[in-house]
C-alpha positions in Angstrom: -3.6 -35.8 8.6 -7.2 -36.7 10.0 -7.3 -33.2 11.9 -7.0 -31.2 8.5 -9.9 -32.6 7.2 -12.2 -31.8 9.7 -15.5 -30.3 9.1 -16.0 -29.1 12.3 -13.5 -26.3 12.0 -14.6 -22.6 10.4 -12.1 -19.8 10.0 -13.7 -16.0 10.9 -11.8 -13.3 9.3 -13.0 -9.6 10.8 -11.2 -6.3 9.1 -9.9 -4.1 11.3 -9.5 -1.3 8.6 -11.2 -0.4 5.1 -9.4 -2.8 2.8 -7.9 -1.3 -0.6 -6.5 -3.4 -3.3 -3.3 -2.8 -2.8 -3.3 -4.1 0.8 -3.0 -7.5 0.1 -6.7 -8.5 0.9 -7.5 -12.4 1.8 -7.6 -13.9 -1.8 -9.3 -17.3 -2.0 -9.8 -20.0 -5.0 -13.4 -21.4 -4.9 -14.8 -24.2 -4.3 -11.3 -25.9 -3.6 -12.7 -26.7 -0.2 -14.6 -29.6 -2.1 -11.7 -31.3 -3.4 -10.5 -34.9 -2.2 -6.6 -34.4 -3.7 -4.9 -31.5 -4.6 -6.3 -30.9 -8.3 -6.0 -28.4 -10.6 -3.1 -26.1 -9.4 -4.3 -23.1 -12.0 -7.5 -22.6 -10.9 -9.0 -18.6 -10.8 -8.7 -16.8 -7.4 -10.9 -14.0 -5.9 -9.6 -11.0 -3.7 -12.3 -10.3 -1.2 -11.9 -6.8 0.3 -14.2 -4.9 2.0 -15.0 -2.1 4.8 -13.8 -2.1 8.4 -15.9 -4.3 10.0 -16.9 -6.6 7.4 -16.9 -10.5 8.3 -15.5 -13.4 6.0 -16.8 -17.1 7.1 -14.9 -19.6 5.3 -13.4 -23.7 5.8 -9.8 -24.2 6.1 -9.8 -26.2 3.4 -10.6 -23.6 0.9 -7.4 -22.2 -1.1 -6.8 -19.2 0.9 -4.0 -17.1 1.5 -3.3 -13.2 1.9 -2.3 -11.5 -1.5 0.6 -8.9 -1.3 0.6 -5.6 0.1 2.2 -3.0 -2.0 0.4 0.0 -0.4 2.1 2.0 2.5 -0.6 0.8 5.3 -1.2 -2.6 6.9 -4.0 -4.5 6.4 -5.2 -5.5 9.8 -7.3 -8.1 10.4 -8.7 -10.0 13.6 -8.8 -13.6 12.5 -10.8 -17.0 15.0 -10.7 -20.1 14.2 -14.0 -22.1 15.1 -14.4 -25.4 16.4 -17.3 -27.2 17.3 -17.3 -29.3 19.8 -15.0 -32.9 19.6 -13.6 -31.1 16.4 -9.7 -32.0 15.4 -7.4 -28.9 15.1 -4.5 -29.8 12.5 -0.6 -29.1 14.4 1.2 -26.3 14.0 2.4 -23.1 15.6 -1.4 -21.3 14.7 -2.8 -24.0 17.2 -0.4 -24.7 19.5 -0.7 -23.1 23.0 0.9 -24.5 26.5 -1.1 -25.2 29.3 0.9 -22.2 31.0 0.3 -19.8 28.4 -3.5 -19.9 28.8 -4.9 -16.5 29.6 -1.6 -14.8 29.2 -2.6 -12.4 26.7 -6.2 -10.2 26.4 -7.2 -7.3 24.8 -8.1 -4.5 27.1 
């Protein structure tokens, strides 16, 4: 899938609230993102928590999911993907809008 490996995609990952431990914060695996075939499967992962308001950057191909949340409040999070321009998005529901849903939906 050409579109999954494209560089010209970044992934923006803005808390909404003060992230505990327990709230299943973003956990990521580094370096993974440099990887040409899936690899070492046991590789160390990092939680990366933070403050309302604090900004994660990272590439879609880094190892990167959201750890569990065994405390009593959501982690809410405002998440972009990036593409510059002539970039390839990979298919799938994330990606996917209809011509008829554009502009639907807008915060006020």
């Amino acid at each position: 899938d050409v579109g999954a490996f494209d560089g010209r995609i970044g992934l923006v990952q803005i808390a909404l609230v003060d992230t505990e431990p327990t709230q299943g914060p973003l956990e990521v695996t580094p370096a993974t993102h440099l990887m040409v075939s899936p690899g070492n499967q046991n590789l160390p992962s990092l939680c990366v928590q933070g403050l309302a308001g604090s900004v994660s950057i990272y590439s879609p191909h880094l190892w990167h999911r959201g750890s569990a949340n065994t405390h009593r409040q959501e982690r809410a999070t405002l998440r972009l993907t990036l593409v510059a321009e002539g970039g390839l998005l990979p298919p799938g529901i994330p990606y996917t809008m209809q011509a008829e849903d554009a502009w639907r939906w807008w915060l006020e």
